[in-house]
C-alpha positions as a Markdown table, in Angstrom:
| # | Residue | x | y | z |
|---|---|---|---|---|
| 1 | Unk | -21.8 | -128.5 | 25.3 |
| 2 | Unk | -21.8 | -126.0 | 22.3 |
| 3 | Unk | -25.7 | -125.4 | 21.2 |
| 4 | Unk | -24.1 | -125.4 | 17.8 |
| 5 | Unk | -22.0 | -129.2 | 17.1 |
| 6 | Unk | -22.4 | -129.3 | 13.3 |
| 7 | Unk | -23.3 | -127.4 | 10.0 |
| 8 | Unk | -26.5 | -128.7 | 8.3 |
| 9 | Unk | -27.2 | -127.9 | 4.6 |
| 10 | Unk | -31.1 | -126.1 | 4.4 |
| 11 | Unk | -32.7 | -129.3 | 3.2 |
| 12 | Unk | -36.0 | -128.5 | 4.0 |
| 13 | Unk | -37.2 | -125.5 | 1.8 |
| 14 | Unk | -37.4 | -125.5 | -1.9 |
| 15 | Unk | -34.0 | -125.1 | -4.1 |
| 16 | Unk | -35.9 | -122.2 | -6.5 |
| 17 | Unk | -37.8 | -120.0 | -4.4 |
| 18 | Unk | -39.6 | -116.9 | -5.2 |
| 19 | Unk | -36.8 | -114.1 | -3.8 |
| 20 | Unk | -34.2 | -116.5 | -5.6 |
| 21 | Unk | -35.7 | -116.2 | -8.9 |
| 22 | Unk | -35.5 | -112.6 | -8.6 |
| 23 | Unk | -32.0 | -112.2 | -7.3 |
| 24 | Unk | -31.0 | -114.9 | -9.8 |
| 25 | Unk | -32.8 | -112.6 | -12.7 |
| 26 | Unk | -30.9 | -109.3 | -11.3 |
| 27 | Unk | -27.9 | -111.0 | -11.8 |
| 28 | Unk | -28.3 | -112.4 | -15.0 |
| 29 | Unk | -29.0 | -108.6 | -16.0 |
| 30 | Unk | -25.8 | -107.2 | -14.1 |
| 31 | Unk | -23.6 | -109.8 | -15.7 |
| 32 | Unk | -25.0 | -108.7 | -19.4 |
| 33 | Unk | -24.6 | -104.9 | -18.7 |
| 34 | Unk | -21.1 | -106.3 | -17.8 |
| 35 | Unk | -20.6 | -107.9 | -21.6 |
| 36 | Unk | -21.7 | -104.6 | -22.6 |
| 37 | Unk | -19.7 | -102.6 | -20.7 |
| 38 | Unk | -16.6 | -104.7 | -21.5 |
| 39 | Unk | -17.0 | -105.1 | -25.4 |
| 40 | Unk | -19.3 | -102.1 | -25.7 |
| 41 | Unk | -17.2 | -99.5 | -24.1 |
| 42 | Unk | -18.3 | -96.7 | -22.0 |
| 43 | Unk | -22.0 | -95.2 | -23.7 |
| 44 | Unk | -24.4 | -96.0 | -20.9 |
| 45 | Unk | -21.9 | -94.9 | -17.9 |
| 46 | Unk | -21.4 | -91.7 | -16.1 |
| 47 | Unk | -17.7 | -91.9 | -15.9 |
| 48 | Unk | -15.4 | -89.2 | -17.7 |
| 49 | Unk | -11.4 | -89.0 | -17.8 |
| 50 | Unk | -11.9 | -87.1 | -14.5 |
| 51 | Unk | -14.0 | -89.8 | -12.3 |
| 52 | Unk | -12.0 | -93.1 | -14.6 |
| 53 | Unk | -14.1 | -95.6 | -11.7 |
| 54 | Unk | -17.4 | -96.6 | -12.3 |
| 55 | Unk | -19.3 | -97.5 | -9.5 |
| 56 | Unk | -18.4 | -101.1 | -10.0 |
| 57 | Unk | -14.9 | -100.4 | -8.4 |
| 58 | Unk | -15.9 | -98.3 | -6.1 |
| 59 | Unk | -18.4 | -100.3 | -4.4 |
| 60 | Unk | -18.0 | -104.0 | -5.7 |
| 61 | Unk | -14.5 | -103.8 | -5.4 |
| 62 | Unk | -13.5 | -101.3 | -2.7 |
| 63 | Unk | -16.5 | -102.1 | -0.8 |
| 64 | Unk | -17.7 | -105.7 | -1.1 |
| 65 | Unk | -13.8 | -107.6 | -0.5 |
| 66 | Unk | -14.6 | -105.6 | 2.8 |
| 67 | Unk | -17.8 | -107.3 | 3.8 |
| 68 | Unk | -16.0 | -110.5 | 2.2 |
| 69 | Unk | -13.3 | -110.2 | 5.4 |
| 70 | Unk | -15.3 | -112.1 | 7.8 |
| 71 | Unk | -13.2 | -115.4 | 7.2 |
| 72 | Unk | -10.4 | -113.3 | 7.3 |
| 73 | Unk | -11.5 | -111.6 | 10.8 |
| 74 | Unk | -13.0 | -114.5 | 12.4 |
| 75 | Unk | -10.3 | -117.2 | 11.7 |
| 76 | Unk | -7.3 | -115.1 | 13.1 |
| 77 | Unk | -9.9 | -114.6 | 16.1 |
| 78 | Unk | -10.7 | -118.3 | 16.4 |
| 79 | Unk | -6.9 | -119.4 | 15.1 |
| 80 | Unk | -4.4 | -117.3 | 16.5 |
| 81 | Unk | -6.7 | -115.9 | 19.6 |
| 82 | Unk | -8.0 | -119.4 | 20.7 |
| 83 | Unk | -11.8 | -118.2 | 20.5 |
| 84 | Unk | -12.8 | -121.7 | 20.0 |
| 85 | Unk | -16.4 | -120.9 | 19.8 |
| 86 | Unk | -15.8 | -118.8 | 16.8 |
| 87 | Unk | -14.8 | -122.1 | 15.3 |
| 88 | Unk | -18.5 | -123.4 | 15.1 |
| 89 | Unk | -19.2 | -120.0 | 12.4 |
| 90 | Unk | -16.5 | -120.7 | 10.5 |
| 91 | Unk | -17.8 | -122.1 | 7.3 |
| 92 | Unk | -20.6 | -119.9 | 6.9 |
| 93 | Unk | -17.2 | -116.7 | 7.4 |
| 94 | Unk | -15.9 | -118.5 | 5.1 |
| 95 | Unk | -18.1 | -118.7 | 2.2 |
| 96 | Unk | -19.3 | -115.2 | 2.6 |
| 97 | Unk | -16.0 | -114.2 | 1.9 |
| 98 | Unk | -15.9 | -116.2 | -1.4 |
| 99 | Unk | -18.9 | -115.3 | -2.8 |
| 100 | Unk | -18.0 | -111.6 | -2.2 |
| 101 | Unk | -14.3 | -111.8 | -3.4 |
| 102 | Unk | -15.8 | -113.4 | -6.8 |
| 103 | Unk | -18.0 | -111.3 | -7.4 |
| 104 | Unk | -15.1 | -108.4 | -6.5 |
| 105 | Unk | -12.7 | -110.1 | -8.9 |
| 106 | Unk | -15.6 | -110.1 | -12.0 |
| 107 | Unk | -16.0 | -106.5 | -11.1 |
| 108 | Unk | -12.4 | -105.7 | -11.2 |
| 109 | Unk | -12.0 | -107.9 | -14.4 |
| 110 | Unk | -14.4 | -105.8 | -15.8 |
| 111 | Unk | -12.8 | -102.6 | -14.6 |
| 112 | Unk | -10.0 | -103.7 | -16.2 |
| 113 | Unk | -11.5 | -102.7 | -19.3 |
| 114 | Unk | -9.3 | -105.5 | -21.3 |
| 115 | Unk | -10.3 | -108.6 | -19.5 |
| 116 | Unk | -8.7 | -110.8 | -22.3 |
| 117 | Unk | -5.5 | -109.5 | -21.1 |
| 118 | Unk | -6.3 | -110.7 | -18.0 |
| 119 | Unk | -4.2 | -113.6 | -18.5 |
| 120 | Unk | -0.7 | -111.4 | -18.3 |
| 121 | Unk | -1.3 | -112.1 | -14.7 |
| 122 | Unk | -0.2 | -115.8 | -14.6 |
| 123 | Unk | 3.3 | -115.2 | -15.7 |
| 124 | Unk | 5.3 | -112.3 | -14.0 |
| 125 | Unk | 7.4 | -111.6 | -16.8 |
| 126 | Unk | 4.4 | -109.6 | -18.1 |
| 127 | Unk | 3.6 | -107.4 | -15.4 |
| 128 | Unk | 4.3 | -103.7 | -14.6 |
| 129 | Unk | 5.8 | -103.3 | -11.7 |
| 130 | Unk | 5.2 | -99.2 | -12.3 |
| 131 | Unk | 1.1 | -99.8 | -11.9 |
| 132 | Unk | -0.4 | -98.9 | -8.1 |
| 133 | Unk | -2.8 | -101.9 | -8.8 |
| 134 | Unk | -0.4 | -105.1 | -9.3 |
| 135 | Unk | -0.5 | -105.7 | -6.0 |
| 136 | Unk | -3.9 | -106.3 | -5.9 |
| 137 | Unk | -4.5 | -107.7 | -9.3 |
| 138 | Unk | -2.0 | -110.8 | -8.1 |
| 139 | Unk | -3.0 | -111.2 | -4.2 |
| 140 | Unk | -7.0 | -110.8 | -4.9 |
| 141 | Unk | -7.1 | -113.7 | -7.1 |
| 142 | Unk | -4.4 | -116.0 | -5.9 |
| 143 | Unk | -6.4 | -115.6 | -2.6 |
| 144 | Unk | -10.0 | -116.4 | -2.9 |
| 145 | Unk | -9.5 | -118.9 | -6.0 |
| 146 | Unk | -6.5 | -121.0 | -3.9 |
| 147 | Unk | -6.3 | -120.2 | -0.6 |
| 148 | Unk | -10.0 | -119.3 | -0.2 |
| 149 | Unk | -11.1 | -122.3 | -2.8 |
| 150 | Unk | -8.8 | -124.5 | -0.8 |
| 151 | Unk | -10.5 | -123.6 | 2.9 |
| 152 | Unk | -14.0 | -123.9 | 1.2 |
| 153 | Unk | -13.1 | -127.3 | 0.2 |
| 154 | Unk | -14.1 | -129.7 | 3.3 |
| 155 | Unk | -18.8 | -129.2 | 2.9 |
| 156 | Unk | -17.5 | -130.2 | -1.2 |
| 157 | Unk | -15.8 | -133.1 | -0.2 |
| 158 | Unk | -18.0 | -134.6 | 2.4 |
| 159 | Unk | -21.3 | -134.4 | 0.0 |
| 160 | Unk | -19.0 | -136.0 | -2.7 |
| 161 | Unk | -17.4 | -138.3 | -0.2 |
| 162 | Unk | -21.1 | -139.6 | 0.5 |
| 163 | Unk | -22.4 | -139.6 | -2.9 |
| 164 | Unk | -19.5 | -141.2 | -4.9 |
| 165 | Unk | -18.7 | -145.2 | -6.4 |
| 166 | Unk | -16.6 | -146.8 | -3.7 |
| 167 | Unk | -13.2 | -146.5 | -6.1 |
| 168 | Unk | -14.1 | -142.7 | -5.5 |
| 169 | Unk | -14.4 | -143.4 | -2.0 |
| 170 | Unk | -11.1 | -145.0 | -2.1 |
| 171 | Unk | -8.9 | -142.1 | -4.3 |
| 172 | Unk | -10.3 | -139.5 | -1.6 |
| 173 | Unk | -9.0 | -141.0 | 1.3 |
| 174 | Unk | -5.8 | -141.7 | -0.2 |
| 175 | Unk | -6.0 | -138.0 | -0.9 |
| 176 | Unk | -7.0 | -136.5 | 2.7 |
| 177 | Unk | -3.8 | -137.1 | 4.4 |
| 178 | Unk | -2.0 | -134.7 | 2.2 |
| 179 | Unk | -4.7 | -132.2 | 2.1 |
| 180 | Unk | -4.5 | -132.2 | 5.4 |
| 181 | Unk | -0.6 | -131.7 | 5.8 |
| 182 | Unk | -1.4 | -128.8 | 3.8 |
| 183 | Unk | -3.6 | -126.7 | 5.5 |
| 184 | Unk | -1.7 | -125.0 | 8.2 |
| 185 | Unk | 0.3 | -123.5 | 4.8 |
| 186 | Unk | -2.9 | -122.5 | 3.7 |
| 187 | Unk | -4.7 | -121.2 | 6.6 |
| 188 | Unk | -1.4 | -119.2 | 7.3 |
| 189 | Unk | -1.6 | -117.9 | 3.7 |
| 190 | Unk | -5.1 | -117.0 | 4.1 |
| 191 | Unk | -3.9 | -114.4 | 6.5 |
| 192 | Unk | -1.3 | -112.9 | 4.9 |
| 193 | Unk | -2.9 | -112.2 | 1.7 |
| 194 | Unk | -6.1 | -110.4 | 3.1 |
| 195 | Unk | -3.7 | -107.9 | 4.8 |
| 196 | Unk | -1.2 | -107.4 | 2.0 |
| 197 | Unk | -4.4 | -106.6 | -0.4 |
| 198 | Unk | -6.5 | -104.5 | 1.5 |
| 199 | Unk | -3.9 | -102.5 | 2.8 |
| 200 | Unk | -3.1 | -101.8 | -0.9 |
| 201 | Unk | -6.8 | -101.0 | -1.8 |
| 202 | Unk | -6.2 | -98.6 | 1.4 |
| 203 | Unk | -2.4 | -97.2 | -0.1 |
| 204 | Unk | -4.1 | -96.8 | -3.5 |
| 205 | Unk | -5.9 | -93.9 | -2.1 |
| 206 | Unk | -2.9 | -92.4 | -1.0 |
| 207 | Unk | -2.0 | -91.5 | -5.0 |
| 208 | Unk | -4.8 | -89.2 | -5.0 |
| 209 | Unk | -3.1 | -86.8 | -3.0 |
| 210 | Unk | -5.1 | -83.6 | -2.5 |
| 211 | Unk | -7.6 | -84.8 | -4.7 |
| 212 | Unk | -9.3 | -86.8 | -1.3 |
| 213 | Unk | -11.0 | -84.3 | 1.0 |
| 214 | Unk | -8.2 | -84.6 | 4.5 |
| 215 | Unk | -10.8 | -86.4 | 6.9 |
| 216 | Unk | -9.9 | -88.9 | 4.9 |
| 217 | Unk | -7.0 | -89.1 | 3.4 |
| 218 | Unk | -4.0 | -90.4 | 5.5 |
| 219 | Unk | -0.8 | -92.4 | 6.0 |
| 220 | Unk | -2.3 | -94.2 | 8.0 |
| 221 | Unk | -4.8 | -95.6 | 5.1 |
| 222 | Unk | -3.4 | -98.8 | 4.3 |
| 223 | Unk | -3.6 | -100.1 | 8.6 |
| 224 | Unk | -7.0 | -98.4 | 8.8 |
| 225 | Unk | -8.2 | -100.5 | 5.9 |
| 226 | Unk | -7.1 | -103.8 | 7.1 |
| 227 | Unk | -8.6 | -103.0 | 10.7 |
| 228 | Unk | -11.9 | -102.2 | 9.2 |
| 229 | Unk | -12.2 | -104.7 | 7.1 |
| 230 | Unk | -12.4 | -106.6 | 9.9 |
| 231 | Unk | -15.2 | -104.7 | 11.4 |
| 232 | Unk | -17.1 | -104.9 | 7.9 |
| 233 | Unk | -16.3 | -108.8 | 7.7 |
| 234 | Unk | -17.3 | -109.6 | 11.4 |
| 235 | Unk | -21.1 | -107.5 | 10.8 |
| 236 | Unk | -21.7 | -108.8 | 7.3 |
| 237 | Unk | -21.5 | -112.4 | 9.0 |
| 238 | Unk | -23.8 | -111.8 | 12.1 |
| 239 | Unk | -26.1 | -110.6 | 9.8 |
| 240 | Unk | -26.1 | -113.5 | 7.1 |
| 241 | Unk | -26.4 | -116.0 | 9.9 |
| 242 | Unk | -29.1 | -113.8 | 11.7 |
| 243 | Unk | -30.7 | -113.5 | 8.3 |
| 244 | Unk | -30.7 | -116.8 | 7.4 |
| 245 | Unk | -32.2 | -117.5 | 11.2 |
| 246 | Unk | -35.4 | -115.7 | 10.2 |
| 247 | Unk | -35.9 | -116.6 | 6.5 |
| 248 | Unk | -35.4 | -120.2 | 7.1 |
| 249 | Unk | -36.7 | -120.8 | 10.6 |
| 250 | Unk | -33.9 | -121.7 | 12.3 |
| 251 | Unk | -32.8 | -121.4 | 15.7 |
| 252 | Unk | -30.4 | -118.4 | 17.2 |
| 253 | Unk | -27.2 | -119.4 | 19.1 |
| 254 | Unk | -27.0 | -116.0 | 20.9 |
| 255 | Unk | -23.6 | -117.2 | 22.7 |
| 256 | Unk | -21.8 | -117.7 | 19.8 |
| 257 | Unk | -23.3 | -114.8 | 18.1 |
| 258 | Unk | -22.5 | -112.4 | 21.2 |
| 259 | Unk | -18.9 | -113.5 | 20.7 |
| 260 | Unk | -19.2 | -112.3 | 17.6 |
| 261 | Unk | -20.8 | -109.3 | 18.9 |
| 262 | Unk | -18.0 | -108.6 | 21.1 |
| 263 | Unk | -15.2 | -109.3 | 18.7 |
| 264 | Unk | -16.9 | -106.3 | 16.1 |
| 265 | Unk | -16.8 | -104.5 | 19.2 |
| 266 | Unk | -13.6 | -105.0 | 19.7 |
| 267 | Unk | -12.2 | -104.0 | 16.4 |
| 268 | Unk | -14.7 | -101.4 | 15.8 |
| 269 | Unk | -12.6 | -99.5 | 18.9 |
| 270 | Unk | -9.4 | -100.1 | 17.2 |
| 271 | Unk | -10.6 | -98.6 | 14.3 |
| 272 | Unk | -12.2 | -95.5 | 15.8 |
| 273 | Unk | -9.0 | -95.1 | 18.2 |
| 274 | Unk | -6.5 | -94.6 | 15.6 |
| 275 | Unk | -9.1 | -92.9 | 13.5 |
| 276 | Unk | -9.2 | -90.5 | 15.3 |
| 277 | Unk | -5.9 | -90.4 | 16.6 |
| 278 | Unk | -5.0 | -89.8 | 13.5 |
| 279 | Unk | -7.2 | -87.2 | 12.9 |
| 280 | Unk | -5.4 | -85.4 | 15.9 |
| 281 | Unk | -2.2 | -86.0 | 15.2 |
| 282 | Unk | -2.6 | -84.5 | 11.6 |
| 283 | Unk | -4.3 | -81.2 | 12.9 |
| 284 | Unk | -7.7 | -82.0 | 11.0 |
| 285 | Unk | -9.4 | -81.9 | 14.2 |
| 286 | Unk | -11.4 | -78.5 | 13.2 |
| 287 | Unk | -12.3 | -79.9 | 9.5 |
| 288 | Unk | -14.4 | -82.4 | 11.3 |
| 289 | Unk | -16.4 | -79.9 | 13.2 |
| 290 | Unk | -17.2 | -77.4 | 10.3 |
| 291 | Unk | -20.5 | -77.2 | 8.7 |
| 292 | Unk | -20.0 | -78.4 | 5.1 |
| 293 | Unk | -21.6 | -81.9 | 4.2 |
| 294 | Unk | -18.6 | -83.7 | 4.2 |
| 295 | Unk | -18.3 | -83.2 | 8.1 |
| 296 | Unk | -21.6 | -84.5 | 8.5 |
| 297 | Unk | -20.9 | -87.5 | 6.2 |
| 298 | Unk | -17.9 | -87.9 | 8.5 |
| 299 | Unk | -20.0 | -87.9 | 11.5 |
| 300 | Unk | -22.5 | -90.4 | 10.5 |
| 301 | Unk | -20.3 | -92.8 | 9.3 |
| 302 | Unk | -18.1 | -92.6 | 12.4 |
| 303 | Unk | -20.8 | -92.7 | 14.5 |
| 304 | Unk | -22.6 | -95.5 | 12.4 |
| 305 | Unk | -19.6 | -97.6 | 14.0 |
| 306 | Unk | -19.3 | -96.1 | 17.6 |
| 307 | Unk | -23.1 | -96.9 | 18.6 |
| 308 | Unk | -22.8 | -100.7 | 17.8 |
| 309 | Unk | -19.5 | -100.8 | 19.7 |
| 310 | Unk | -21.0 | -99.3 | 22.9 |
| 311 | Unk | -23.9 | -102.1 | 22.7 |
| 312 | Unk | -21.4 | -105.0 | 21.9 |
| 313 | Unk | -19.6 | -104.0 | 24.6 |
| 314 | Unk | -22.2 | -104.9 | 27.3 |
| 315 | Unk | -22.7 | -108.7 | 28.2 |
| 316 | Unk | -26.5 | -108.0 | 28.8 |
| 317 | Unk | -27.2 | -106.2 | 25.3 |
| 318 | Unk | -25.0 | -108.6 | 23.7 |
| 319 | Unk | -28.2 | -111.5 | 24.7 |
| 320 | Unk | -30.9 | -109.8 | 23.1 |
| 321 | Unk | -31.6 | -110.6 | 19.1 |
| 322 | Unk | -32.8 | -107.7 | 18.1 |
| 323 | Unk | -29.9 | -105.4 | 19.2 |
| 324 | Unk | -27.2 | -107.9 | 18.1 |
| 325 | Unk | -29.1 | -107.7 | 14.3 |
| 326 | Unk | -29.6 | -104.0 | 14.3 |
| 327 | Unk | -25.6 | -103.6 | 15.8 |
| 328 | Unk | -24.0 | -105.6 | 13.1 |
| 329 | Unk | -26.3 | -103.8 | 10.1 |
| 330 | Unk | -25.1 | -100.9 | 11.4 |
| 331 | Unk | -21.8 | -101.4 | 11.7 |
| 332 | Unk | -21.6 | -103.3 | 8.2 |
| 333 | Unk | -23.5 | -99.9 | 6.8 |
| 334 | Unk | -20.9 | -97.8 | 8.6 |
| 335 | Unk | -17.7 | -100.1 | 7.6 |
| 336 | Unk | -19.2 | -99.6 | 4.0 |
| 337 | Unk | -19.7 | -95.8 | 4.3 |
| 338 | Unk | -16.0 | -96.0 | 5.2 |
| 339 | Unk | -15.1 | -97.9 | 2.2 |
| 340 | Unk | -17.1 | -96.3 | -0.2 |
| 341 | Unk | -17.0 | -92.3 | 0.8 |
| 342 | Unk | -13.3 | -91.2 | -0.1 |
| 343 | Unk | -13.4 | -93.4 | -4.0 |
| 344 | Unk | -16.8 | -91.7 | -5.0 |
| 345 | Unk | -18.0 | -88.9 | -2.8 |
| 346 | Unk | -15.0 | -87.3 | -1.1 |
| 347 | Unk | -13.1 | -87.8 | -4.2 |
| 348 | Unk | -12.6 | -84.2 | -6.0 |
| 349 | Unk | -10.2 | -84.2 | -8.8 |
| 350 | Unk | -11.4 | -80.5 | -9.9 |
| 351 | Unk | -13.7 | -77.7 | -10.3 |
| 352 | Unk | -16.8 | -78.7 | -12.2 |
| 353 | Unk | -16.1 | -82.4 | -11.8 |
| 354 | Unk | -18.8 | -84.8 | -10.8 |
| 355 | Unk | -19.8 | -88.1 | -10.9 |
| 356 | Unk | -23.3 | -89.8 | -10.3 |
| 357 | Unk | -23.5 | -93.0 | -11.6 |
| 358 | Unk | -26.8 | -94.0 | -14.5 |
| 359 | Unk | -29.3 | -96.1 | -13.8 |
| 360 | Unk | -27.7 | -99.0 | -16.0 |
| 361 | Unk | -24.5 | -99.0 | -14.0 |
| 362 | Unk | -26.5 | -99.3 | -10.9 |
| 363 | Unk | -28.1 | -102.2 | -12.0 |
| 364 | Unk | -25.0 | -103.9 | -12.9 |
| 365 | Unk | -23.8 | -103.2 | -9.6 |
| 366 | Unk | -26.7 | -104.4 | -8.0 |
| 367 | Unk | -25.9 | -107.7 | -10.2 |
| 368 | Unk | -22.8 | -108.4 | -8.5 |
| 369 | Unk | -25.0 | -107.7 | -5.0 |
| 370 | Unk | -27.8 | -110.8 | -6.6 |
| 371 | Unk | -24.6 | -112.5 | -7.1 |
| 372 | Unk | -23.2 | -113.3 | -4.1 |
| 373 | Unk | -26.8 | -114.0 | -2.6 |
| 374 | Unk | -27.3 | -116.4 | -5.3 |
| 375 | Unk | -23.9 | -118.2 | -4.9 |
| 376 | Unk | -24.7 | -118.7 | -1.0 |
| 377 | Unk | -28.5 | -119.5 | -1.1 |
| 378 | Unk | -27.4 | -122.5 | -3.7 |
| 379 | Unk | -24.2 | -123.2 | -1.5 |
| 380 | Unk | -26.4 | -123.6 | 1.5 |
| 381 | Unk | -28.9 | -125.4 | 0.5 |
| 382 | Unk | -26.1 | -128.2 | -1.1 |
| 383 | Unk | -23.6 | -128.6 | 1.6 |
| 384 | Unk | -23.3 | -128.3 | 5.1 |
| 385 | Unk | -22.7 | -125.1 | 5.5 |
| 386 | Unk | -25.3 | -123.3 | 8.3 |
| 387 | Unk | -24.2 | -124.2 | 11.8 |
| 388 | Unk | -26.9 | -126.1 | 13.8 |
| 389 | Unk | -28.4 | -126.9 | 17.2 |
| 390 | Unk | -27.9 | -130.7 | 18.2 |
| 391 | Unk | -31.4 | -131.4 | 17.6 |
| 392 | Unk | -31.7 | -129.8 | 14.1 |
| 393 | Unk | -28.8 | -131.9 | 13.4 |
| 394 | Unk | -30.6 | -135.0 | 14.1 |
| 395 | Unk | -33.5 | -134.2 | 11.9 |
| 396 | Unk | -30.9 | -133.9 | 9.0 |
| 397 | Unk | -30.0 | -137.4 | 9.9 |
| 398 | Unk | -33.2 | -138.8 | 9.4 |
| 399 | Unk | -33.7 | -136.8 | 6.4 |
| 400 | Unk | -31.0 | -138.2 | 4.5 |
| 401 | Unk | -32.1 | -141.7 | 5.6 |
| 402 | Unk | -35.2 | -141.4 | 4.2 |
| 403 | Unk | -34.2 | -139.6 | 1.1 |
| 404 | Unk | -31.3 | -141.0 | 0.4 |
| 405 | Unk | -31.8 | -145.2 | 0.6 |
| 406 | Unk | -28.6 | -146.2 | -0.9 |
| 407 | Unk | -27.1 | -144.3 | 1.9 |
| 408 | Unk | -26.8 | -145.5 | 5.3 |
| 409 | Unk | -26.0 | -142.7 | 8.2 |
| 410 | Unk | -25.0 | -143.8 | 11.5 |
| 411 | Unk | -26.7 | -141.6 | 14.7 |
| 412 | Unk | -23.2 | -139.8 | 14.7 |
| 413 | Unk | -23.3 | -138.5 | 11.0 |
| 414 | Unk | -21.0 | -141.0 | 9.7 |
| 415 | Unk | -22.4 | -142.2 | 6.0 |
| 416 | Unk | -21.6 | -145.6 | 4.4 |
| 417 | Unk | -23.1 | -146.8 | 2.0 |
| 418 | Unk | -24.9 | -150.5 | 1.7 |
């Protein structure tokens, strides 16, 4: 039997905690700097005609759709692979990557710098096929507010299938059947998209030409970028579900999260493989063994990735908590590195060119960050989201007995109502 049979919203803490306050406060602050920024132009920001990305694209975009790939990773695993198991972690994949791609998408609208135009989008007679970014600007959204929106849908039905009139009741399962014919379309277009995008985030860099130091740039970009994405979706969900373990008390499935373990490590080797292959191939084998700091930037990011993989790769290390937590954060840190190196750092248009973000666009990136924590504490703690043991899920049975008395919930989780 799977020590993890059902999700369980957290029902037993307070909505409005302390931390939640403050992450809810930070992003209430990013999203103003973002009204600012957008209708204010670009005063408080370090950027110049030679570095024309703020740190908002750089890392919110570029970086954070990355750690949004774990439904993306995870579901071609469980899907396509038949890692059943991987089934059981699949909301919480899920949501993580919708939190992350919205708050992506209000970073990019804001990058935009004319987000009223934003609405050129919806009819293809208005775009520019010339622009490097249409690609993106079309599968980003269409993804995470259809085909992501669409797979988050079943913990938003079943709490409104439980609370709702009986004529409600009625209209929804007249409803389910075709939902359900549709979501092998969907789950198949929930692959595609993530690959087409983020190997076009990956391609994008390719315009840069000589600008991007050679370690990293490549032809091989826009493959790398979809592998590693993977690697950065796979860590950032081991450690939300670790994370979540230890704020809210709940018990660790270390068999499901060691298949985790060993699917990052899995992809992680891809990654470094043709990384580095690559790297051969292209005769930048000595730039990666000089002395300057971009070298040692290389280093640490690559080897940010190699050190998890060698510990996911062993069945006994993959059993222990601690090296499973500190694996994935590493990893995710080192996927990030990856992500977030070659748009800001490596990135040298010229002599006397720099870039170093102010303090204000900091805190409107670290907005976007309090965003996507808010959006999945509140998700959490509404709908069945968090996998749980057998036993926790008989405690939430009980607990919506006694809380809710209109309701009545059979042993087997199965409401209906008096």
């Amino acid at each position: 039997m799977l020590p993890w049979q059902r999700g369980v919203h957290v029902y037993d803490v307070p909505f409005f905690s302390l931390p939640f306050l403050i992450f809810l406060a930070l992003t209430l602050i990013g999203l103003g700097l973002s009204v600012l920024r957008a209708f204010g132009g670009l005063g408080f920001t370090g950027m110049s005609d030679a570095y024309a990305w703020g740190i908002w694209k750089t890392f919110n975009v570029m970086t954070l759709t990355a750690l949004g790939s774990g439904g993306f990773a995870i579901g071609i695993a469980a899907w396509i692979f038949k890692w059943e198991r991987l089934h059981l972690v699949m909301r919480t994949a899920l949501l993580t990557s919708f939190v992350f791609y919205f708050a992506g998408l209000l970073a990019l609208t804001v990058d935009v710098g004319r987000p009223w135009n934003m609405w050129h989008l919806l009819f293809p007679s208005h775009w520019n096929p010339e622009s490097s970014l249409l690609e993106v600007a079309v599968c980003m959204p269409l993804y995470a507010m259809i085909f992501l929106a669409y797979e988050n849908l079943p913990p938003l039905w079943e709490r409104l299938y439980v609370h709702a009139s009986d004529g409600i009741r009625r209209a929804m399962r007249s409803v389910f059947p075709v939902l359900k014919w549709l979501y092998p379309f969907f789950v198949a277009g929930a692959y595609v998209l993530p690959a087409m995008h983020q190997s076009s985030l990956g391609a994008l860099l390719l315009l840069s030409g000589d600008k991007l130091h050679p370690l990293w740039q490549s032809q091989m970009l826009p493959l790398l970028y979809v592998i590693q994405a993977g690697v950065a979706g796979t860590a950032c969900v081991m450690v939300t579900l670790m994370a979540g373990c230890l704020v809210w008390r709940r018990r660790l499935d270390l068999t499901t999260l060691g298949d985790l373990g060993k699917l990052m490590g899995y992809i992680s080797l891809l990654f470094l493989a043709l990384r580095w292959g690559d790297i051969i191939a292209r005769g930048q084998l000595g730039a990666a063994f000089t002395s300057d700091g971009f070298s040692v930037l290389f280093h640490v990011e690559n080897l940010s990735v190699l050190v998890p993989t060698l510990f996911m790769l062993q069945p006994k290390q993959r059993r222990r908590p601690r090296v499973l937590f500190l694996s994935a954060v590493t990893a995710m840190l080192g996927a990030m590195m990856y992500r977030f190196i070659p748009t800001t750092i490596a990135f040298v248009p010229g002599e006397l060119k720099f870039y170093f973000p102010s303090a204000l666009e900091v805190l409107m990136s670290a907005g976007y960050v309090s965003l996507t924590i808010v959006l999945y504490t509140a998700a959490v703690k509404l709908f069945a989201i968090v996998p749980a043991s057998l036993e926790e899920w008989y405690e939430a049975v009980a607990w919506a007995r006694e809380n809710f008395r209109t309701i009545r919930v059979d042993s087997h989780g199965k409401a209906t109502r008096d």
